[in-house]
C-alpha positions as CSV (number, residue, x, y, z in Angstrom):
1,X,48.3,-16.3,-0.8
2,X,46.6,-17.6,-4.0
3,X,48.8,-20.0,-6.0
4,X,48.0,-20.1,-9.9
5,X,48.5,-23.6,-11.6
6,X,50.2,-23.7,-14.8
7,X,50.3,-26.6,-17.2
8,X,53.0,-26.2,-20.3
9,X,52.2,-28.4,-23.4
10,X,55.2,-28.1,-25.8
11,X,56.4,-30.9,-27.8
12,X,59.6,-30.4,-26.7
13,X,60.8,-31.6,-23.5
14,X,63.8,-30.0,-22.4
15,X,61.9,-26.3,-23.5
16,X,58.8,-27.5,-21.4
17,X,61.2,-28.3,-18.5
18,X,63.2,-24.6,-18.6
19,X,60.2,-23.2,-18.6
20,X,58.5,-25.2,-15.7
21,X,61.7,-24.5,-13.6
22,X,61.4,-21.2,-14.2
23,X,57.8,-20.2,-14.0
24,X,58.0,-22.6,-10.5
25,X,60.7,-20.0,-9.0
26,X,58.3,-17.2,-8.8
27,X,55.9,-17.4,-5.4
28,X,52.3,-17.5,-7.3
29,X,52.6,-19.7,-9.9
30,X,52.5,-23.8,-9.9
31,X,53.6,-26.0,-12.8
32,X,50.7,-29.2,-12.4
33,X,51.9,-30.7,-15.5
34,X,54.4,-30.8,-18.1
35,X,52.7,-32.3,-21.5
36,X,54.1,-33.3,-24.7
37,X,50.6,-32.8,-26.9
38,X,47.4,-31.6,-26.0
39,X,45.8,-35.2,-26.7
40,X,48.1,-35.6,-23.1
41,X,46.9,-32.4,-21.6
42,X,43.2,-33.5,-22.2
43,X,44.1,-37.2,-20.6
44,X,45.8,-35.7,-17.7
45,X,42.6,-33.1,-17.2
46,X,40.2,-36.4,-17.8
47,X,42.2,-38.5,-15.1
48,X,41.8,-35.7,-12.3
49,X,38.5,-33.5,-13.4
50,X,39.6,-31.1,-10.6
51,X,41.8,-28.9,-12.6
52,X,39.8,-26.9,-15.1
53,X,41.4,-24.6,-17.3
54,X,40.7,-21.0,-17.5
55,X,42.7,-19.6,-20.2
56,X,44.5,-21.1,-23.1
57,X,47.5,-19.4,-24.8
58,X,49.0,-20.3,-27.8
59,X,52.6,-19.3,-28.3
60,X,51.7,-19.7,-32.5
């Protein structure tokens, strides 16, 4: 079965962390990383250049 990683960048913590827990509970999706900012997102991506995002949403 194909897994999809998910990253959640929100600045707050406790919203980013309900919404991990959740999203982890369904079979096909896993949360790599929980970020504050997207200067954190584009560290975490730069430390391990495996993970390449394909979309982008914006909750705005």
């Amino acid at each position: 079965m194909i897994k999809y990683s998910v990253v959640i960048v929100d600045d707050h913590t406790l919203l980013s962390q309900a919404i991990a827990t959740m999203v982890n509970t369904f079979s096909k999706f896993k949360v790599l990383y929980t970020c504050k900012n997207g200067q954190e997102l584009v560290e975490k991506f730069s430390a391990s250049a495996k993970y390449i995002p394909r979309y982008c949403f914006n909750g705005y």
